[in-house]
C-alpha positions, 0 to 999 in steps of 0.5 A: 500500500502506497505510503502517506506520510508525506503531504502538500497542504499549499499551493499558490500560482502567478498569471503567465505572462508574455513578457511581463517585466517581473523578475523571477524573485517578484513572481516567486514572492507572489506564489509565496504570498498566496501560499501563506495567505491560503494556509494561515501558517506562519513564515518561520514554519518553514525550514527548507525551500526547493527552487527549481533552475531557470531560463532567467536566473541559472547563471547565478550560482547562488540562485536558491540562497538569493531566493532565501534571502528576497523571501525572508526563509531561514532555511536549514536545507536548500536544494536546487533542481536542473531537470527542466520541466521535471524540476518541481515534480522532483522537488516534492520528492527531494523534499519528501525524502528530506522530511522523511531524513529528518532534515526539515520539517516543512518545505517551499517547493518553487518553479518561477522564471521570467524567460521572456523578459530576461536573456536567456542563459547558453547552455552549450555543452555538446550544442557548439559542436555537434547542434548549433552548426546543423541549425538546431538552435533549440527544442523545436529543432529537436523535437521536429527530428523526433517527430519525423523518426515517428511519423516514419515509425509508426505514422503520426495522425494530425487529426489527432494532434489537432484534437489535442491543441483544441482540447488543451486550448479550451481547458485554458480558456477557462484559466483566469491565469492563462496567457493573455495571447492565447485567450483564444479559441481555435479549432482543428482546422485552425490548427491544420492551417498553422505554419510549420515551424520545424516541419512536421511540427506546426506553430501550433504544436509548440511551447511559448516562451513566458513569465510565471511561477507555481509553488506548493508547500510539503510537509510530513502528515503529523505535521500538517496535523499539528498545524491544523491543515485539513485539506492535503493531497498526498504523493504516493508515487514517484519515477524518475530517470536521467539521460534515458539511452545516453550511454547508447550511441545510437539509440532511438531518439522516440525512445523515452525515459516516460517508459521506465519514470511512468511504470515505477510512479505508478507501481509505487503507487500501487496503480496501472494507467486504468485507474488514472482519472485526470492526466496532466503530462509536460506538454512543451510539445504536442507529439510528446503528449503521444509519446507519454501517453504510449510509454507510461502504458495507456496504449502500445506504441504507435497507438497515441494517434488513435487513443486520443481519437477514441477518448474524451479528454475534455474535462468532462471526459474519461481521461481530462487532459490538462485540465487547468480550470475552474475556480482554482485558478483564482488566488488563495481559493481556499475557503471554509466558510462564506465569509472567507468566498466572499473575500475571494469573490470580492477582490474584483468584478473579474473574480465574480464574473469568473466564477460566473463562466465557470459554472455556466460553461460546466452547466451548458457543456460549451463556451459562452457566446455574446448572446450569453453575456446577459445572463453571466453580467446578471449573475456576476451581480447577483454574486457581488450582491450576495458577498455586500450582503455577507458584509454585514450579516458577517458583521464586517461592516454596517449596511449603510457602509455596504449602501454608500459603497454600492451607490458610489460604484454603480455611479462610476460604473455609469459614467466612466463608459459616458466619459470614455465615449467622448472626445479626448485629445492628449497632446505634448506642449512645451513654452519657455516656461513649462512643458508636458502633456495637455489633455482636453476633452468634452465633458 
């Protein structure tokens, strides 16, 4: 039986941005912020912090202690990661282990880059020589190749990786966090249509260089207990291996270590891909999709083309892929009692509105359309009624508080889009006296 001595009682995500501005420190001190604030425990609790490598930040050597340092831990184990995407899943278990040791008793576990807005670090190594002269500057390069040796394998179906792009980019038109430019809807054929970037890979195959962090909190079960921490999931399998087949020198380059880390996780676990009910794999690429869903044991190989035609991999289906939606995605959701939703729901209109979608798009199976706009506007308001009423219920302020304020926002919200609609011109001025900007318009 699968071991649950080990839990995460916290979590806490940033938006990911298009080049957003923010350091990986800031971002890392904004998942940091909604982990405390979702948990309630103190700062000093926490005696070990994990940080994953980064785009932005791997050329400091000191990396993890800065981040230390610009959080205000103390901590009595520190450990870095450079496995990529892989880094904050084996972060839990360097923690795990960590715990179990005895070395720490409550650990930050963090993946924050800022790819985007920052130079990226040249990883070098074998590329000079052997990458960079044949024109493979990065990951689409390499994974155009591994697409190729599949299609050639096995035959790659891109009606199939169509339905992935679709599926994937539905669930995060549901993420209030997801990526502002790609807040669009697509379809198959759009994706058909993309450019090839690498060919057979498309523009829409492909990862995009962004902003962001996550981070969760992991602690021992009796130590989440003492802290009073009710709500936890609990890692009860884990695989990992390294430079798969790189003592090989041929080796095939569809061949993945997801065959050996995939089947140990789940025999950990005391599971087969029959039990899974969500899967949520490292998607930098579509075709690794396929790849992963083949080698952890959901089908042979060469059969991920037909799996994901067969299967409904929507979050209402039997497989969810990648699912990351709903109310989760707004900050410090962790709630256990009206008062604490209503503090959720009343940081903003766009929170209110949110959870409005949300349950309208679970309700009705499909996305809203402007003819929808109606019925949402009216039950953002009914929420935001719903949390000025808890105010006083709660005794959190006196009604006329809740009155004045309601009145005072209904009449900004009635006169910004009159203003807006009107002229306004803005123009700089300058004379031997002063200089700026003069703005002018009919009110």
């Amino acid at each position: 039986m699968a071991r649950r001595d080990i839990a995460i009682v916290g979590y806490g995500e940033t938006k990911v941005e298009l080049r957003s501005g923010r350091s990986s420190y800031d971002l890392a001190g904004e998942v940091f912020e909604q982990i405390l604030n979702s948990t309630g425990i103190a700062k000093s609790e926490i005696d070990g912090i994990c940080v994953s490598e980064t785009m932005s930040e791997t050329s400091n050597p000191f990396w993890p202690v800065y981040m230390a340092e610009m959080l205000g831990l103390a901590p009595a184990w520190t450990q870095v990661n450079g496995l990529g995407g892989a880094s904050t899943i084996a972060g839990i278990s360097r923690a795990a282990s960590a715990i179990r040791d005895g070395q720490c008793t409550t650990v930050l576990v963090l993946a924050s880059d800022a790819q985007s807005s920052y130079p990226p670090t040249e990883q070098g190594a074998q590329r000079w020589e052997f990458q960079y002269p044949t024109g493979l500057r990065g990951p689409v390069g390499v994974f155009g190749l591994l697409s190729q040796r599949y299609r050639l394998q096995y035959g790659l179906k891109d009606e199939a990786l169509a339905k992935l792009a679709v599926t994937q980019r539905n669930h995060a038109l549901m993420n209030p966090n997801a990526c502002a430019k790609l807040k669009t809807p697509i379809t198959e054929q759009d994706y058909l249509k993309s450019k090839y970037v690498s060919e057979p890979l498309r523009m829409l195959d492909s990862v995009m260089v962004c902003d962001g962090a996550n981070g969760v909190l992991v602690t021992s079960t009796e130590n989440a207990k003492r802290l009073g921490l009710k709500k936890a999931v609990y890692p009860t399998g884990y695989g990992e291996i390294s430079n798969f087949n790189g003592d090989k020198a041929t080796s095939d380059i569809t061949e993945t270590g997801f065959s050996v880390a995939g089947p140990k996780a789940l025999k950990q676990a005391g599971l087969t891909p029959k039990d899974i009910q969500l899967f949520t794999p490292y998607d930098d690429f579509l075709i690794a999709i396929l790849i992963q869903l083949e080698q952890i044991g959901f089908c042979g190989r060469g059969e991920g083309g037909d799996f994901v035609l067969n299967t409904d991999m929507s979050y209402k289906g039997t497989l969810p892929l990648n699912t990351s939606a709903f109310v989760a995605g707004i900050p410090d959701s962790e709630f256990s009692s009206p008062q604490q939703l209503g503090a959720v729901l009343a940081k903003s209109s766009q929170c209110q509105e949110c959870l409005v979608r949300q349950y309208f798009r679970f309700q009705a199976g499909r996305s809203e359309t402007a003819a929808d706009k109606p019925l949402i506007r009216f039950g953002a308001y009914g929420i935001a009624t719903a949390v000025s009423v808890s105010h006083f219920t709660g005794l959190e302020h006196f009604p006329s508080d809740v009155l004045v304020g309601a009145a005072l926002g209904a009449g900004v919200g009635l006169a910004l889009p009159a203003v807006h609609d009107r002229p306004l011109r803005i123009e700089p001025v300058a004379s031997a006296d002063y200089g700026g900007l003069l703005v002018s318009g009919a009110f």
